[in-house]
C-alpha positions as CSV (number, residue, x, y, z in Angstrom):
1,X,107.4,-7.3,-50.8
2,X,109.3,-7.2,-54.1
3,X,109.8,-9.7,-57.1
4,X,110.5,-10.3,-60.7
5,X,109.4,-7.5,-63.1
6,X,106.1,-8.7,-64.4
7,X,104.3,-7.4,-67.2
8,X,101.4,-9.6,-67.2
9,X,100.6,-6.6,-64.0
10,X,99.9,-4.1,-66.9
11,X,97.7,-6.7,-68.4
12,X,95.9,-8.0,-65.4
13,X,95.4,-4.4,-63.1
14,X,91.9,-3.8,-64.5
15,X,90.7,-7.4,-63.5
16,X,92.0,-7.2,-60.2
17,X,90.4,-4.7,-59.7
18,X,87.1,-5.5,-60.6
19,X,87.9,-9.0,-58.0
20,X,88.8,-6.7,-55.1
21,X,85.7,-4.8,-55.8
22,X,83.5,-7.7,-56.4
23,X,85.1,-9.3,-53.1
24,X,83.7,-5.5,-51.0
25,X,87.3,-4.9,-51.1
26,X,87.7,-1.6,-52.6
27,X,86.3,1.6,-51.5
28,X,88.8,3.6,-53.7
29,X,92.2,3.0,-56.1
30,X,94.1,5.9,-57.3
31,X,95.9,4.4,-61.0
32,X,99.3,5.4,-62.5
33,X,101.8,4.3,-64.6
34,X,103.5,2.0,-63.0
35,X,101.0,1.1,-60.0
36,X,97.6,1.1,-58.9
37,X,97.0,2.4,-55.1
38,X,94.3,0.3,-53.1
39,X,92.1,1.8,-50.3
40,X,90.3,-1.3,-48.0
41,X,88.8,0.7,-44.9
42,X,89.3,3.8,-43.6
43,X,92.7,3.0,-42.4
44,X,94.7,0.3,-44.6
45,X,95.3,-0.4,-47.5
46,X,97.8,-1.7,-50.3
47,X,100.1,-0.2,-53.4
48,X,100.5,-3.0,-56.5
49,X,103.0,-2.2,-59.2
50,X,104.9,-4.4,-61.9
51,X,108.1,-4.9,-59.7
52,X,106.4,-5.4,-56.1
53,X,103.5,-4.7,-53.0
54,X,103.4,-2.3,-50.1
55,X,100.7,-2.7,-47.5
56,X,99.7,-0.4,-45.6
57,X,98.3,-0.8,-41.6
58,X,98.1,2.9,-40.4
59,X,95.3,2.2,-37.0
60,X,96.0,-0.2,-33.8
61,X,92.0,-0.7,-34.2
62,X,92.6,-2.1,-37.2
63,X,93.8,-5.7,-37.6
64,X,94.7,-5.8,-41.8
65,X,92.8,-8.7,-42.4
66,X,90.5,-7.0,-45.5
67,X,94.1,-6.2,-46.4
68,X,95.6,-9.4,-46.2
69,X,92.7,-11.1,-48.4
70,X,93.7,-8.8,-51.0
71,X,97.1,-9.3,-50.6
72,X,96.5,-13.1,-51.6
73,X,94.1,-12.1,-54.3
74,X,96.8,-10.3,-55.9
75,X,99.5,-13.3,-55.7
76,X,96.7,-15.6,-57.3
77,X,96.4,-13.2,-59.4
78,X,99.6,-12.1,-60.9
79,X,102.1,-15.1,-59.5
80,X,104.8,-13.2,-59.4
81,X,108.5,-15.2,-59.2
82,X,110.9,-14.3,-57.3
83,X,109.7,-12.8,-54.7
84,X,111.6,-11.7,-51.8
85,X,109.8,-10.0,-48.4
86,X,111.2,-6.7,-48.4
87,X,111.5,-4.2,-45.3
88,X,108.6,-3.9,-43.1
89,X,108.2,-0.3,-41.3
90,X,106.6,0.0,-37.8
91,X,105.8,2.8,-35.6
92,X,104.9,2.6,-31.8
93,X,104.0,4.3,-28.8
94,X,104.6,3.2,-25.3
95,X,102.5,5.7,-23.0
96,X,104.4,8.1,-19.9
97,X,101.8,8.8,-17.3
98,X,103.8,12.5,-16.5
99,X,103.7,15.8,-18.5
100,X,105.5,15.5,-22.0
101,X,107.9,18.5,-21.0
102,X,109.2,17.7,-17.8
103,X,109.7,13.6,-19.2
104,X,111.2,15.0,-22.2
105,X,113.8,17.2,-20.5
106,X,114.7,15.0,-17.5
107,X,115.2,12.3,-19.8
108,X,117.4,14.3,-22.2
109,X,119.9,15.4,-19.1
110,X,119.7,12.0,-17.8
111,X,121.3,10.9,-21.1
112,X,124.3,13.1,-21.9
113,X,124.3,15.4,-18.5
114,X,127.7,14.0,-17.7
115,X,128.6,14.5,-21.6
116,X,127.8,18.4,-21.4
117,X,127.5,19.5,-17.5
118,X,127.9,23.1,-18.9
119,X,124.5,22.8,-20.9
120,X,120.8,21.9,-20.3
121,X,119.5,19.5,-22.7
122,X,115.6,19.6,-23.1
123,X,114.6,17.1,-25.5
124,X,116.3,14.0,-27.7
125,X,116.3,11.5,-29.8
126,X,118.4,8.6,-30.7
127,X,118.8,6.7,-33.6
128,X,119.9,2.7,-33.2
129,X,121.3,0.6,-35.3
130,X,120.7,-3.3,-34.0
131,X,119.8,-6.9,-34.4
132,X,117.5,-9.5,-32.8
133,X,118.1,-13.0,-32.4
134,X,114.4,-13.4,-32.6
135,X,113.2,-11.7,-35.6
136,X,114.9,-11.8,-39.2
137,X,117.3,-9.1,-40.5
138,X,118.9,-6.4,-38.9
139,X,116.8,-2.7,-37.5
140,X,117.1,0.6,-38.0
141,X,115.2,2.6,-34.8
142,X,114.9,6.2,-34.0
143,X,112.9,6.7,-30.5
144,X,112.8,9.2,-27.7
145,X,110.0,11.3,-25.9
146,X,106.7,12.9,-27.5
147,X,104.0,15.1,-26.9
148,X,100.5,14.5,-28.4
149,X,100.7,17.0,-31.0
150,X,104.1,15.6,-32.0
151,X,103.0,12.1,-32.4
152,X,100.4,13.2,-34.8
153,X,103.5,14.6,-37.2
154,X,105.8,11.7,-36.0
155,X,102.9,9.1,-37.4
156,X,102.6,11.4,-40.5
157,X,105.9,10.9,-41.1
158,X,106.4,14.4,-41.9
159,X,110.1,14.8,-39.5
160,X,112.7,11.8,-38.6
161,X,115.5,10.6,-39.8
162,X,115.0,7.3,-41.1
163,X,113.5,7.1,-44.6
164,X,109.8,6.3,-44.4
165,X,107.4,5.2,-47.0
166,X,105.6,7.9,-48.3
167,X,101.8,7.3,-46.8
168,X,99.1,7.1,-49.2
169,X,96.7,7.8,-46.3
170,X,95.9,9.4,-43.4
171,X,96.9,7.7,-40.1
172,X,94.4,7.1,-37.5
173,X,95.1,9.5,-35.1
174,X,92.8,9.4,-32.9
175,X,93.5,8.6,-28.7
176,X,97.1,9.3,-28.9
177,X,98.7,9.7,-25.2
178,X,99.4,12.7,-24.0
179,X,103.1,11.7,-23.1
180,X,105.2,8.7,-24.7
181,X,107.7,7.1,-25.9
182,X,107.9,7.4,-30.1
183,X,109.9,4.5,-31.8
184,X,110.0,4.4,-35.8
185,X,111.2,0.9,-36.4
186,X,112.6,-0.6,-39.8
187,X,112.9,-4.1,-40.1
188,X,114.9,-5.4,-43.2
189,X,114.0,-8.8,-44.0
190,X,115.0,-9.5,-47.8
191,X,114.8,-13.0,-47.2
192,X,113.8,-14.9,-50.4
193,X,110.2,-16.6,-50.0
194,X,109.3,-20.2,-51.5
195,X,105.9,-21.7,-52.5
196,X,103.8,-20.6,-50.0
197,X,104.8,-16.4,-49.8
198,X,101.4,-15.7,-47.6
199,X,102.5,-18.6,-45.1
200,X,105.8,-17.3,-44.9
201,X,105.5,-14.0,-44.8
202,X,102.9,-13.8,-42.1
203,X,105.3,-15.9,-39.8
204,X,108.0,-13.4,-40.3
205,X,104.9,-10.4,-39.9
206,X,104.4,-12.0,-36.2
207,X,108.2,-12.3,-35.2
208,X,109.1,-8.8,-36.3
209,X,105.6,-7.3,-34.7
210,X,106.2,-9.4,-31.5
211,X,110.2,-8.5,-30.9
212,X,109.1,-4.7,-31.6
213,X,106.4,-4.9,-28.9
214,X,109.1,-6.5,-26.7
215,X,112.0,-3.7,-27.5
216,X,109.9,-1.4,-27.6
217,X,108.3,-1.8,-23.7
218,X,112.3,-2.6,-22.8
219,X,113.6,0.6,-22.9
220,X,110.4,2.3,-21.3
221,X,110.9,-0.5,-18.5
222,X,114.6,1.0,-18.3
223,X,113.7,4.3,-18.5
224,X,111.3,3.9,-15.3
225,X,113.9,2.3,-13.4
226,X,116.5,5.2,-13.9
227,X,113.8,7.3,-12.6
228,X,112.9,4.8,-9.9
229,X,116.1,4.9,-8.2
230,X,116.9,8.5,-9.3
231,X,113.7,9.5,-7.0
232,X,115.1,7.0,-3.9
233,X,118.3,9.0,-4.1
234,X,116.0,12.4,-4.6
């Protein structure tokens, strides 16, 4: 989330911290000019500066809640105006119960065979621009078909091609399939909150969380019904 430059941040950093620890909220914080990086568990955290927030969720064994009690500690803290929610990043894997290469390349020819019958296409990925009418603001998703080692660098955001937030962690990587579907989703929501920013920014938290989930499982349920009748004609 974003808001008003406010320098009462530069004033008030070293107290929050000291509440975040006091509250067993802080195993470590990395300080800099402009912002102070929060570590809460192994696997989430937050980054506070004078002109906005960025939490950080990087484990589906980890449900943010430490996060999101610091989170409200630092709007008590700082009340910050104008606040508005930002663009929320989100990266998902729907599991393949096949071998990564032979998914990978069957699905590439069954997308542009016809566009290039002269060539074999082995792997893909596609980058979509959309909207929902259930969740707020329009998306940004680049998905296609992943081995396990490339999930590791997908989560690491170290390749892609839509600009990710640099991580100030490591992602839990730990029980990634062997085979599935990759989607790097970004949400923009700059919608302006009110008087009650947790409240409101939780309720668009679930919607966008909820319509990815939904998408996402979508075009895997697609995908298996291209092979489905593919196999019937086989």
């Amino acid at each position: 989330m974003m808001w008003r430059p406010e320098l009462s941040f530069f004033e008030e950093r070293s107290g929050l911290l000291r509440e975040l620890e006091d509250a067993q909220l802080l195993d470590e914080f990395r300080w800099t000019v402009d912002d102070v990086t929060v570590k809460i568990g192994q696997f989430e955290g937050l980054r506070v500066g004078v002109n906005g927030a960025t939490v950080y969720v990087m484990s589906p064994r980890t449900e943010g809640e430490r996060t999101r009690a610091a989170l409200e500690m630092v709007l008590e803290r700082l009340k910050p105006r104008d606040i508005v929610l930002g663009s929320i990043h989100l990266q998902r894997f729907v599991e393949i119960h096949a071998p990564a290469a032979e998914v990978q390349a069957s699905s590439a020819q069954d997308l542009v065979g016809n566009w290039m019958p002269s060539a074999t296409a082995g792997d893909w990925a596609l980058l979509l621009d959309g909207s929902s009418r259930l969740a707020p603001g329009p998306f940004q998703v680049e998905f296609g078909v992943v081995s396990q080692s490339e999930a590791g660098i997908r989560l690491s955001a170290s390749i892609g091609r839509l600009e990710s937030p640099e991580l100030p962690f490591q992602p839990d990587l730990e029980g990634l399939p062997g085979c599935s579907f990759f989607f790097s989703w970004l949400w923009a929501t700059d919608s302006v909150v009110s008087s009650e920013p947790m409240k409101e920014m939780m309720a668009v938290w679930e919607a966008v969380l909820s319509e990815t989930d939904k998408l996402s499982n979508e075009v895997k349920g697609a995908y298996m019904t291209i092979q489905g009748r593919q196999e019937e004609h086989g």
